[in-house]
OpenMM code with the backbone's topology and positions (N, CA, C; nanometers):
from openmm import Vec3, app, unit

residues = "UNK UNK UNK UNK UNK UNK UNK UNK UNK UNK UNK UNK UNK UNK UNK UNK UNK UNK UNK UNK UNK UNK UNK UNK UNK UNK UNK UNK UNK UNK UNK UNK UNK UNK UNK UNK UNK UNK UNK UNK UNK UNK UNK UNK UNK UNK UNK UNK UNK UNK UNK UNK UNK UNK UNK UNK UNK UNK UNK UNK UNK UNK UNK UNK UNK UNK UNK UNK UNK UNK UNK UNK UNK UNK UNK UNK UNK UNK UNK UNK UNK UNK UNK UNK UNK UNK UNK UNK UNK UNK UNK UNK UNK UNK UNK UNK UNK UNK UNK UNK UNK UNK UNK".split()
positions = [
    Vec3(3.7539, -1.4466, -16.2923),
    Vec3(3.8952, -1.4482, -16.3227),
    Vec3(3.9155, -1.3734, -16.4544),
    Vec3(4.0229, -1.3088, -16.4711),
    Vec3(4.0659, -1.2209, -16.5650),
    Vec3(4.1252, -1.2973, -16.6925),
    Vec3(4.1202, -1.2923, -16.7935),
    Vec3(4.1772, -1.3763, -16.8806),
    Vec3(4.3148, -1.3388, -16.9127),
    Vec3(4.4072, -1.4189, -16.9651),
    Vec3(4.5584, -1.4535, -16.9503),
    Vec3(4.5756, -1.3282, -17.1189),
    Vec3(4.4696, -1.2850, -17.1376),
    Vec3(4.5336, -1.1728, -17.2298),
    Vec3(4.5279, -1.0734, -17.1598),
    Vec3(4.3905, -1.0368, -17.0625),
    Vec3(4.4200, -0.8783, -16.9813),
    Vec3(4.5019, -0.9266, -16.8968),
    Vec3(4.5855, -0.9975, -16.8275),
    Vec3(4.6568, -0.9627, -16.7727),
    Vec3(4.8366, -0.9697, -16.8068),
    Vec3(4.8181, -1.0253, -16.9669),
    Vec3(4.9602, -0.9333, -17.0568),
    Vec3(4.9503, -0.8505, -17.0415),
    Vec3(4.8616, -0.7632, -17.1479),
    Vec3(4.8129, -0.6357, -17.1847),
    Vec3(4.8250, -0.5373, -17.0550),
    Vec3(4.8432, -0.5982, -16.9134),
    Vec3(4.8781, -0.5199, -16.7684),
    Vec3(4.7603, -0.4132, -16.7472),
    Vec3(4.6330, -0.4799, -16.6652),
    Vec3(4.6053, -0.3715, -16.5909),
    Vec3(4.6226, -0.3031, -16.4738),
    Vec3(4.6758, -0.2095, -16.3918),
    Vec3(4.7032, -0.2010, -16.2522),
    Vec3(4.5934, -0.2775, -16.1203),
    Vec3(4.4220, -0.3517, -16.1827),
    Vec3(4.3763, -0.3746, -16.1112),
    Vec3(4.3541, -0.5599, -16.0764),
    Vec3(4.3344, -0.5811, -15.9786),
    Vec3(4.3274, -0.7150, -15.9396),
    Vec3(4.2175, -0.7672, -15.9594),
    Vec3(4.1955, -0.8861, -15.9893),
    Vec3(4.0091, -0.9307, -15.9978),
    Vec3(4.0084, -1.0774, -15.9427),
    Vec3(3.9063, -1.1016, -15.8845),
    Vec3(3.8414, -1.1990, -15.7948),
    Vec3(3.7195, -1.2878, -15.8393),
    Vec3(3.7439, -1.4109, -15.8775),
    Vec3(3.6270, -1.4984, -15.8937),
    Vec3(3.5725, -1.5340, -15.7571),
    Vec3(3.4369, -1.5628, -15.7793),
    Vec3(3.3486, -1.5964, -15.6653),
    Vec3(3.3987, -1.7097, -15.6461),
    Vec3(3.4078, -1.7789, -15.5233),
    Vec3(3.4597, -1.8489, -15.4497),
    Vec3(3.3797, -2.0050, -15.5350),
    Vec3(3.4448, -2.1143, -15.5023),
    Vec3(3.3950, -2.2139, -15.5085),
    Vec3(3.4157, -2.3488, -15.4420),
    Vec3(3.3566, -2.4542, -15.3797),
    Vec3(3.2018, -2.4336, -15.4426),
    Vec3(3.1293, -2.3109, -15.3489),
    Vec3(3.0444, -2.2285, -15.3793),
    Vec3(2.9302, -2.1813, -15.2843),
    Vec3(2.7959, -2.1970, -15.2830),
    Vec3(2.7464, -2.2240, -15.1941),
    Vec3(2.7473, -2.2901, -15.0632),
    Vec3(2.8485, -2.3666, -15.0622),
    Vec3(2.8906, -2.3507, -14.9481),
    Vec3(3.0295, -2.4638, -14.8734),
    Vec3(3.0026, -2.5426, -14.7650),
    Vec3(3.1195, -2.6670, -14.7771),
    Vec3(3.0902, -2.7240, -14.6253),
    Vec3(3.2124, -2.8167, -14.6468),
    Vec3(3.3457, -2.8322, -14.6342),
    Vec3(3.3743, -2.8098, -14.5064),
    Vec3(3.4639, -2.6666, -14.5561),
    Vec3(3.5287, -2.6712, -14.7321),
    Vec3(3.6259, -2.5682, -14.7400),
    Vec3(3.5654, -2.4716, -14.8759),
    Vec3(3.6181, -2.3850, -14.9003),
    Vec3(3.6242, -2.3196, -15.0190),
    Vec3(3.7539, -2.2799, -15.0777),
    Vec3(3.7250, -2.2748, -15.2457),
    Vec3(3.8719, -2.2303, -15.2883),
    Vec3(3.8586, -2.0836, -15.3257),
    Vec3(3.9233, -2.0005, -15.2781),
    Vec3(3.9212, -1.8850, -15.3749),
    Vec3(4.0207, -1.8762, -15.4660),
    Vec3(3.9932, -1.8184, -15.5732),
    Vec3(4.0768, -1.7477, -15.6629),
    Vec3(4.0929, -1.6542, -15.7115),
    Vec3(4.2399, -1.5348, -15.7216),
    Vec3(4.2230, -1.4124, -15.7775),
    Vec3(4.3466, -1.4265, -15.8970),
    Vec3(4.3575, -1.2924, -15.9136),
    Vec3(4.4184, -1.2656, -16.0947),
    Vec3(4.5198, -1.1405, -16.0604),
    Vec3(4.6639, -1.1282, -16.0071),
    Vec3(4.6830, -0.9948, -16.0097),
    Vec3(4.7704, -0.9523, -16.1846),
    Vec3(4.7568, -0.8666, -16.2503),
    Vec3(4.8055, -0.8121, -16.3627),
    Vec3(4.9825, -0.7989, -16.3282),
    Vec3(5.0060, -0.7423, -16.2050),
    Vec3(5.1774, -0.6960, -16.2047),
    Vec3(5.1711, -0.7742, -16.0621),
    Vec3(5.2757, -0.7562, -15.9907),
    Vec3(5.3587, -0.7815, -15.8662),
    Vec3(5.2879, -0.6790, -15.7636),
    Vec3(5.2186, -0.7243, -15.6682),
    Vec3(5.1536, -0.6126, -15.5522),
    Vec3(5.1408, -0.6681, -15.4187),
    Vec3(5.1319, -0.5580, -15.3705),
    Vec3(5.1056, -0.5880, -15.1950),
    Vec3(4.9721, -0.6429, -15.1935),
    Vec3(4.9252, -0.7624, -15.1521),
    Vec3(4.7844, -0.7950, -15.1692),
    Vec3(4.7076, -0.8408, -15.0220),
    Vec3(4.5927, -0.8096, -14.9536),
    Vec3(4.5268, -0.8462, -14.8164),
    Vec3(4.4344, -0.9533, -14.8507),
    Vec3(4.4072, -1.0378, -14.8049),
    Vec3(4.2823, -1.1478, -14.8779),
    Vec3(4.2200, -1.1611, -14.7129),
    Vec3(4.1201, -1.0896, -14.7002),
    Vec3(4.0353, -1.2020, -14.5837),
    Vec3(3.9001, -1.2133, -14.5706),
    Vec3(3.8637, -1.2907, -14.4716),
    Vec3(3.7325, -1.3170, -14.4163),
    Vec3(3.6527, -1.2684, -14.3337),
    Vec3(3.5375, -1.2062, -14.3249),
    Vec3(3.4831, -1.0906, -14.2599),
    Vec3(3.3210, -1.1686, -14.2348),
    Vec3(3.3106, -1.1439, -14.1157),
    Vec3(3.1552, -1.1683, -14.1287),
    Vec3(3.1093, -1.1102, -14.1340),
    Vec3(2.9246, -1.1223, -14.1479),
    Vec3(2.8305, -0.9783, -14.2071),
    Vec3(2.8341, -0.8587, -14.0923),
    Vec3(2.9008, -0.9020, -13.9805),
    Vec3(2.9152, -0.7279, -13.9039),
    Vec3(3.0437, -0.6562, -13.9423),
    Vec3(3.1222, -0.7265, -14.0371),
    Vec3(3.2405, -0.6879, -14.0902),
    Vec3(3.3870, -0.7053, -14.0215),
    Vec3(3.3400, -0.7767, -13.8803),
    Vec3(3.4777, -0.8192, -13.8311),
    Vec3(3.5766, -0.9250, -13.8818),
    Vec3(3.6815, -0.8825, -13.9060),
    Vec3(3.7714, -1.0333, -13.9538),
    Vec3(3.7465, -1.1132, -13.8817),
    Vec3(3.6960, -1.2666, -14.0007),
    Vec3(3.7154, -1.3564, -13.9438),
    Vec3(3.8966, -1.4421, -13.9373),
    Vec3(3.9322, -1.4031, -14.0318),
    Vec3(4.1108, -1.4466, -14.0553),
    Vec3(4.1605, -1.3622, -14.1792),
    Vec3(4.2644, -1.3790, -14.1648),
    Vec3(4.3565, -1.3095, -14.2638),
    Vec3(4.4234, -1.4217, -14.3640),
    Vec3(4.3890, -1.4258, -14.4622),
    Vec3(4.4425, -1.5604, -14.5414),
    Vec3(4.5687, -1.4833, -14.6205),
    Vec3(4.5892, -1.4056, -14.6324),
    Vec3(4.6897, -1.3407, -14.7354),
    Vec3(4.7474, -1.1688, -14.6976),
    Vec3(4.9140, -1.1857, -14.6943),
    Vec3(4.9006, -1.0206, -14.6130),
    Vec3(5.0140, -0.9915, -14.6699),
    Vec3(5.0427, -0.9696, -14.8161),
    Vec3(5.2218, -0.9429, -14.8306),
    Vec3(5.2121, -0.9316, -15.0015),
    Vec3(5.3221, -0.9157, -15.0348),
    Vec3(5.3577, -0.8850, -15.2066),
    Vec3(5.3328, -1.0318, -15.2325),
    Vec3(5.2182, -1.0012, -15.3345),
    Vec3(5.2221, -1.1080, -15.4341),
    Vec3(5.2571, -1.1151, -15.5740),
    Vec3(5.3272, -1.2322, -15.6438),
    Vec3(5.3652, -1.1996, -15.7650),
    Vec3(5.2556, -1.1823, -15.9059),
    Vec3(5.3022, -1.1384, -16.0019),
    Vec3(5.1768, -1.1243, -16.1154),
    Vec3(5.1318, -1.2563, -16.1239),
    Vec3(5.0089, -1.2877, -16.1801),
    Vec3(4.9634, -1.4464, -16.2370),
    Vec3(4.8382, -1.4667, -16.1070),
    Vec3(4.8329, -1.5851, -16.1826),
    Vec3(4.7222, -1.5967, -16.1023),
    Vec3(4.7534, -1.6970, -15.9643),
    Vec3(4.6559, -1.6960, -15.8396),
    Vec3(4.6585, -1.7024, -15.6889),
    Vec3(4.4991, -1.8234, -15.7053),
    Vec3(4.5679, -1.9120, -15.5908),
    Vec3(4.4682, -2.0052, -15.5641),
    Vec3(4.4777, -2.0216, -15.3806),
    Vec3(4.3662, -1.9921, -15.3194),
    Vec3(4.3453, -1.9819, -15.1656),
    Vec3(4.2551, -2.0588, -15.1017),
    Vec3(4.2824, -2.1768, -15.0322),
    Vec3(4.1501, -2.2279, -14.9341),
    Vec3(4.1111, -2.2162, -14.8160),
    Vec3(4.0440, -2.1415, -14.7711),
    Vec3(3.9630, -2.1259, -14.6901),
    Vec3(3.8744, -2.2437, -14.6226),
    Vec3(3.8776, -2.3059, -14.4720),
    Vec3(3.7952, -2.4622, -14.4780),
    Vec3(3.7438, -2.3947, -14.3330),
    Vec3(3.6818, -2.2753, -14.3613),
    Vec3(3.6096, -2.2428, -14.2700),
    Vec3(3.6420, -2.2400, -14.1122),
    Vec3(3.7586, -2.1846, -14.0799),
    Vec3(3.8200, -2.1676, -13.9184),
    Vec3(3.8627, -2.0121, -13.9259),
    Vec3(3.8759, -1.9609, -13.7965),
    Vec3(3.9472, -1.8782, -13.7490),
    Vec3(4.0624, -1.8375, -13.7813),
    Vec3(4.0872, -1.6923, -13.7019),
    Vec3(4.2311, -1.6919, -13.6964),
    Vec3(4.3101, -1.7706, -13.6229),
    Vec3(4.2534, -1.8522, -13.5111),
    Vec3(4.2745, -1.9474, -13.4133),
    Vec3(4.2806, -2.0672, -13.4521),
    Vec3(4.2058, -2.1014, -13.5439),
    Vec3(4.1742, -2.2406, -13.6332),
    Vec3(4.0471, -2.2914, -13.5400),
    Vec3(3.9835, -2.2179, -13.5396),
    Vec3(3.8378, -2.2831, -13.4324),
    Vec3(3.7353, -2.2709, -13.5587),
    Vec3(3.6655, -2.3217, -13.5952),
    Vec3(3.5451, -2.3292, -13.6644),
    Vec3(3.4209, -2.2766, -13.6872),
    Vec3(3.4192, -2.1747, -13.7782),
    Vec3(3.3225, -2.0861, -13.7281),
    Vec3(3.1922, -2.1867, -13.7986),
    Vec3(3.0579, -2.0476, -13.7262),
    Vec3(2.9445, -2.1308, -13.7687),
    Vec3(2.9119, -2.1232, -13.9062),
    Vec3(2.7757, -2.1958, -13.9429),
    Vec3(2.7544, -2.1898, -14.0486),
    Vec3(2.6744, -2.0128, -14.0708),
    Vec3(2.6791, -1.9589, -14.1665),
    Vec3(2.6434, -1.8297, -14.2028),
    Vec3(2.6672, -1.7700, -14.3008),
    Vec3(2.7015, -1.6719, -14.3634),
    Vec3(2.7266, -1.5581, -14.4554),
    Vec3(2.8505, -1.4957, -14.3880),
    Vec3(2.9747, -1.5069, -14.4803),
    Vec3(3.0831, -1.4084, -14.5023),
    Vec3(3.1000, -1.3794, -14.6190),
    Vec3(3.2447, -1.2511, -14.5928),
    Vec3(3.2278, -1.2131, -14.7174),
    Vec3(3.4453, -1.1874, -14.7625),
    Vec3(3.4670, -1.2517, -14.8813),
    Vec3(3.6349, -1.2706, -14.8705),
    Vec3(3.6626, -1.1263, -14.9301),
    Vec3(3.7324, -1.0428, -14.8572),
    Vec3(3.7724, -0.9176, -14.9136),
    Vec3(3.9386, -0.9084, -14.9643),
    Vec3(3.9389, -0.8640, -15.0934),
    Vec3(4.0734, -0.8957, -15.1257),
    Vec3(4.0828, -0.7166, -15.1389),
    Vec3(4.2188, -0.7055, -15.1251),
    Vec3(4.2768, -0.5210, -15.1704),
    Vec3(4.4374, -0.5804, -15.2109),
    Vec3(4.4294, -0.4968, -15.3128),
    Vec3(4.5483, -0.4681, -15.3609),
    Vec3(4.5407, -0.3403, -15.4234),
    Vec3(4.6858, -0.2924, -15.3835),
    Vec3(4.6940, -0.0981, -15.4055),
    Vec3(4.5546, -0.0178, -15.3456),
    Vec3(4.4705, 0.0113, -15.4768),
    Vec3(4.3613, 0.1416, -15.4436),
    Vec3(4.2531, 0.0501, -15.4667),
    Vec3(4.2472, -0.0807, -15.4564),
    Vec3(4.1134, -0.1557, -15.5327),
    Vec3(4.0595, -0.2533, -15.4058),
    Vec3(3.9547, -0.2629, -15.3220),
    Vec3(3.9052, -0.3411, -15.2694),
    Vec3(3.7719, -0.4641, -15.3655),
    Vec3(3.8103, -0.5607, -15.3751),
    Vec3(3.7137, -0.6320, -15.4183),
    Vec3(3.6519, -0.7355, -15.3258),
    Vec3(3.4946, -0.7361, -15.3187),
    Vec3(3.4693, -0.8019, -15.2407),
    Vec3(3.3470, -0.9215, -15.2726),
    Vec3(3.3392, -1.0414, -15.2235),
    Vec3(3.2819, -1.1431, -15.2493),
    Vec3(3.1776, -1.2427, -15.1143),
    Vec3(3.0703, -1.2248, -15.1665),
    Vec3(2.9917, -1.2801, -15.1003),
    Vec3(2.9998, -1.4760, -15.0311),
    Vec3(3.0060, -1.5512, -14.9607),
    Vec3(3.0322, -1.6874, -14.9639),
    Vec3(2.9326, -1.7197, -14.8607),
    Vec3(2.9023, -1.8396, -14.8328),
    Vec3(2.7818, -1.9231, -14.7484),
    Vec3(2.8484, -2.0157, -14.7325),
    Vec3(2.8798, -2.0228, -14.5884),
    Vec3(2.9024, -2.1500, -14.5263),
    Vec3(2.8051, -2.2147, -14.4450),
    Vec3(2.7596, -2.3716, -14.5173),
    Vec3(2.6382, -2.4390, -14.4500),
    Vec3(2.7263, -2.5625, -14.4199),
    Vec3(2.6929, -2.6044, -14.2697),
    Vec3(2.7566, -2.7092, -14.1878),
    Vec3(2.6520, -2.7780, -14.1547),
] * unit.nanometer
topology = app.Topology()
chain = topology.addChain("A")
for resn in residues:
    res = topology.addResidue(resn, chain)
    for name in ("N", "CA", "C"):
        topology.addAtom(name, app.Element.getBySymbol(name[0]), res)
């Protein structure tokens, strides 16, 4: 997470703390930091890179964003336990984060 002075000071880029807790079981929280007001994507991908869900798809305001993830689908079906990975973009910046879900 970005501290509450860089994101006065306004940078155009977004930043992403690693999820917590990781390892997970049943949910995780993510959290990101945007500097200004942006169009932001937040999702879940497994290691062949297919979405697993879309948690976030629209303008978000500056400040900081809190997201839980409790391990389902876009369907709400439950995926297995494994390795994903939460990809956030906003504007020109993809940031991406490793997570372990053990069931």
């Amino acid at each position: 997470m970005v501290s509450l002075q860089h994101l006065i000071n306004g940078s155009p880029k977004g930043r992403a703390s690693q999820n917590w807790p990781n390892p997970f079981n049943p949910s995780t929280t993510i959290r990101y930091a945007l500097p200004v007001s942006q169009q932001v994507t937040l999702e879940v991908c497994d290691v062949a890179g297919r979405r697993v869900v879309l948690l976030v798809n629209g303008k978000e305001e500056a400040g900081r964003h809190v997201v839980e993830w409790r391990g389902t689908d876009a369907t709400g079906q439950t995926v297995s336990s494994g390795v994903y990975f939460c990809n956030l973009t906003t504007g020109s910046e993809n940031l991406t984060r490793k997570m372990l879900l053990m069931r």
